[in-house]
FISE-464324 format. One line per field, with one value per residue (C-alpha): x, y negated, z; residue in one letter. Coordinates in pm, whole numbers. Last residue first. Example, Ala and Ser with C-alpha at 12.3 -4.5 7.8 and 13.67 -1.06 7.14 Angstrom:
2
X [1367/1230];
Y [106/450];
Z [714/780];
rest [s/a];
This chain:
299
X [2561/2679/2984/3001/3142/3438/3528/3569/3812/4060/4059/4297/4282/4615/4698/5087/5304/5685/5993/6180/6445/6595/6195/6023/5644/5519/5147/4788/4566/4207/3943/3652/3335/3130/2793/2635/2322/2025/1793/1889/1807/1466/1464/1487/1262/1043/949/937/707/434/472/420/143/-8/-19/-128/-454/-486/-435/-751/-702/-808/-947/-620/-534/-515/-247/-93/0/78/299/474/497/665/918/1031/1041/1391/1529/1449/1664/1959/1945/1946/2248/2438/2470/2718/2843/3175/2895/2864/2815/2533/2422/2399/2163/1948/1912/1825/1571/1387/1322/1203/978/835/758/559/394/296/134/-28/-225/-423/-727/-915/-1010/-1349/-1363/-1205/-1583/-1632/-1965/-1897/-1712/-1979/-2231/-2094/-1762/-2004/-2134/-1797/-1809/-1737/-1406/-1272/-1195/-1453/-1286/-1340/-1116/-994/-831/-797/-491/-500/-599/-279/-319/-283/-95/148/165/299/505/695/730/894/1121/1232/1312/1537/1687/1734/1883/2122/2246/2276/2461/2724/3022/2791/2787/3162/3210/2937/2754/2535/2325/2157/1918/1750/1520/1362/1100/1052/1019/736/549/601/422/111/77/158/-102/-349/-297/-353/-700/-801/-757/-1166/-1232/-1117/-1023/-1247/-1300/-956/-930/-1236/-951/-798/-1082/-1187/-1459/-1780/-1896/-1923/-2196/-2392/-2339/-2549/-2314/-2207/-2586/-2673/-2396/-2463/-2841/-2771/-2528/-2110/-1986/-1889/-1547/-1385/-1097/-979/-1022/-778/-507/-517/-426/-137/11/11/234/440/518/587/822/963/990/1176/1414/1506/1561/1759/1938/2051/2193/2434/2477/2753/3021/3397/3517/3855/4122/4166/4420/4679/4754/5101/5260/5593/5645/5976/5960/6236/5950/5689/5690/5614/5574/5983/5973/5828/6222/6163/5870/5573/5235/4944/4683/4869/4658/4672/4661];
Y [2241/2597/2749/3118/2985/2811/2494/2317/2653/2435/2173/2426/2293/2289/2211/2199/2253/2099/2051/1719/1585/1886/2018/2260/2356/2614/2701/2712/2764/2673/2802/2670/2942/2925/3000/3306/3223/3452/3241/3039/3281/3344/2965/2927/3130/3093/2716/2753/3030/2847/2559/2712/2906/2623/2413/2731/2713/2348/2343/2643/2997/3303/3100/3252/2884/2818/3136/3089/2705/2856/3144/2790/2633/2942/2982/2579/2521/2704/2428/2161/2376/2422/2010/1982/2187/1967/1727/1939/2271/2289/2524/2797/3073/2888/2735/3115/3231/2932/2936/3296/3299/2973/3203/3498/3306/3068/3372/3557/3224/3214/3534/3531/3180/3103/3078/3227/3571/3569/3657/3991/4068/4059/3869/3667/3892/4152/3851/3750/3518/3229/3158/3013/2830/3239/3215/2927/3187/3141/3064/3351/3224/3495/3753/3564/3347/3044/3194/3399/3802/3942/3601/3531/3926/3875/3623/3843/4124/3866/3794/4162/4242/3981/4001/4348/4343/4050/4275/4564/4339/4178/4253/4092/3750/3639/3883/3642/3870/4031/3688/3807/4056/3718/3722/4048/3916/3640/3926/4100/3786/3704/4029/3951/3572/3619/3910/3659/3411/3637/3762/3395/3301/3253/3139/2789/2579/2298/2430/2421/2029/2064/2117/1736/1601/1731/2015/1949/1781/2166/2254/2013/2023/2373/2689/2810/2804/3028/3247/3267/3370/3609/3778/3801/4138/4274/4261/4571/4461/4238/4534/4759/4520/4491/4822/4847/4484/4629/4883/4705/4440/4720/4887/4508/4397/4754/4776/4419/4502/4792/4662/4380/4136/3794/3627/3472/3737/3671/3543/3394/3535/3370/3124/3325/3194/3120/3093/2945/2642/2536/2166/2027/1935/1824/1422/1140/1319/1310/957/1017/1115/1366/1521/1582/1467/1701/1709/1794/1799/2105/2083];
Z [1127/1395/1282/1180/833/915/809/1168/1207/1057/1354/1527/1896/2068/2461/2494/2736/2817/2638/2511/2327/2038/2071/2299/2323/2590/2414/2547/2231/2181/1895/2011/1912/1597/1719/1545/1348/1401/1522/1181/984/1094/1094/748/576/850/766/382/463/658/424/101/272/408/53/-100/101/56/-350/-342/-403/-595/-905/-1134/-1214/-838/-773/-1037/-982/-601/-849/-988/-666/-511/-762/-753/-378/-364/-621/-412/-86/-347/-398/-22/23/-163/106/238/44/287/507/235/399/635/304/141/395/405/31/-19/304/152/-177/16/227/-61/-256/71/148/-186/-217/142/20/317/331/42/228/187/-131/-72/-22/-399/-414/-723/-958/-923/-969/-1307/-1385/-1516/-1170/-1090/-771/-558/-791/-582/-302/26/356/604/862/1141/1025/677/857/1030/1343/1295/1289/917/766/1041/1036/733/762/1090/866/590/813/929/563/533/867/820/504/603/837/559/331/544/298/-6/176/160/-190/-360/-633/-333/-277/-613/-411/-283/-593/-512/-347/-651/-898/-691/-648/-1023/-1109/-899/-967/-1299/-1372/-1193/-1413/-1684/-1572/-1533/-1868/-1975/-1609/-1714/-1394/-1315/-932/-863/-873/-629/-340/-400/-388/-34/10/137/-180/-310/-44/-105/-459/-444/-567/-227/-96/-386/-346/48/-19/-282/-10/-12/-22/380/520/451/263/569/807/590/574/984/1053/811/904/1271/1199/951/1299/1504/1342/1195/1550/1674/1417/1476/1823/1768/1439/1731/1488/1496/1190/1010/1108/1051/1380/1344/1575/1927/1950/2172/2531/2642/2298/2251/2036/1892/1787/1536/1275/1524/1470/1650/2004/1999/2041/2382/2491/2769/2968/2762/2779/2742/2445/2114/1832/1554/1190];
rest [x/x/x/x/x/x/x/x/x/x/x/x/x/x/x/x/x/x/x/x/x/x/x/x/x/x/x/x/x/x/x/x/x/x/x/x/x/x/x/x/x/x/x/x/x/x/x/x/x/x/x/x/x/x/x/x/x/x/x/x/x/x/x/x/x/x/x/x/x/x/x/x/x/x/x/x/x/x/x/x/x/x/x/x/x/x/x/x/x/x/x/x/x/x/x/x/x/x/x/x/x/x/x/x/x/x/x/x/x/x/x/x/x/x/x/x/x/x/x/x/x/x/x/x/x/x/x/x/x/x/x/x/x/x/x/x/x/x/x/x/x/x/x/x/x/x/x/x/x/x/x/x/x/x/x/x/x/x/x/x/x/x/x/x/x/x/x/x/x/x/x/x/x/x/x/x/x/x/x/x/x/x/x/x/x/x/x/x/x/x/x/x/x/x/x/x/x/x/x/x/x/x/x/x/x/x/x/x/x/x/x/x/x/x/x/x/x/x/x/x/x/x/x/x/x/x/x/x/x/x/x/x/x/x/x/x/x/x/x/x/x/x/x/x/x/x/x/x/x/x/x/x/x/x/x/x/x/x/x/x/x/x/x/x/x/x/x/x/x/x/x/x/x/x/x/x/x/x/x/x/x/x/x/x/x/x/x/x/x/x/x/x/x/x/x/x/x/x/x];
């Protein structure tokens, strides 16, 4: 479908219709961009180098804070302490400790499943020809969440939160004074899942622009996997509702604007052209409104 811009000299009837009309191109219509996303494997190379760096200096720094004290396990345990937290946060202390090692399993194995999740994108033949640039974006995301996690003041760098478990004097003192419970805030497990399943959607949306309103149901079903390892996550005594209410967040948030930094503009496809007909000749100005489809263009 194209639309003619300029008037023409001759009989204006002839406008009506374009069935006798002979048109000679001045200026090509460009070809139709087929890339989605626009990367620099430099650059990205570079970000997720230095980003993995980082992530292995800090990892060791958060193990070695030191074990919690007698004094701080008694203080934890007082209900002066305890009232300090909002309602919704004591919900996960009046978990059962008895199933705690299986929630954990969950967490840990459904992590890995969920990172892996966006692997299906390679069944659709539009997406699967761009593999290695969605590659890098994917793994270059979740470089940036984790350093979100590693170096953010909201992450365990900086807070030093205690995990549910340090409430649970029935677990044993080992269990208790585990300096890793420090690191409650935030959830690194679910913002990882919610990442990786955000990523998936937002990638195959922007390949799948004639989707719509649709999208949004794809989006409710990419909260799914990282509310059940969050459910996990509380159930295993490792975090409170708050902690993987931020990493759900955080991750839901750069799983789709990595992607969207990324996102090649769809460009104007315009075509100068000599048009002639049986009653009229002159030029024509034509913009093909089929490219409004394409993928590269900008929602």
């Amino acid at each position: 479908m194209f639309i003619w811009v300029n008037a023409f000299c001759g009989n204006p009837d002839s406008l009506v219709t374009l069935k006798d009309t002979v048109i000679k191109p001045v200026i090509p219509v460009k070809p139709l961009k087929v890339k989605v996303y626009r990367i620099n494997y430099w650059v990205e190379g570079a970000i997720i180098a230095v980003g993995m760096a980082g992530d292995l200096i800090a990892i060791p720094r958060l193990k070695s804070k030191p074990p919690l004290s007698d004094e701080e396990l008694v203080f934890a345990n007082t209900d002066q302490q305890k009232n300090l937290l909002n309602s919704v946060d004591r919900w996960a202390l009046k978990q059962p400790t008895s199933d705690r090692a299986t929630w954990k399993k969950v967490s840990d194995y459904g992590e890995i499943g969920i990172f892996l999740l966006p692997s299906l994108l390679m069944i659709d033949k539009k997406i699967r020809k761009d593999w290695l640039r969605l590659l890098f974006m994917y793994v270059e995301g979740h470089t940036v969440t984790f350093t979100f996690y590693n170096y953010s003041p909201m992450g365990p760098y900086f807070q030093n939160r205690y995990r549910p478990a340090v409430y649970y004097p029935a677990l044993g003192k080992e269990a208790q004074e585990n300096p890793n419970n420090r690191n409650s805030f935030y959830s690194g497990h679910v913002a990882s899942c919610s990442y990786s399943t955000f990523f998936m959607v937002k990638v195959f949306c922007d390949y799948h622009p004639e989707l719509g309103a649709g999208k949004y149901l794809l989006y409710l079903a990419a909260s799914v996997p990282p509310l059940a390892i969050a459910y996990a996550r509380i159930r295993s005594l490792d975090h409170f509702p708050s902690d993987v209410a931020v990493g759900f967040g955080l991750g839901a948030i750069l799983g789709i604007v990595i992607p969207a930094i990324h996102k090649v503009p769809c460009s104007k496809y315009l075509a100068l052209n000599l048009a002639t007909s049986s009653d009229a000749v002159g030029v024509s100005l034509c913009w093909n409104l089929s490219n409004l489809n394409h993928p590269g263009r900008k929602n």
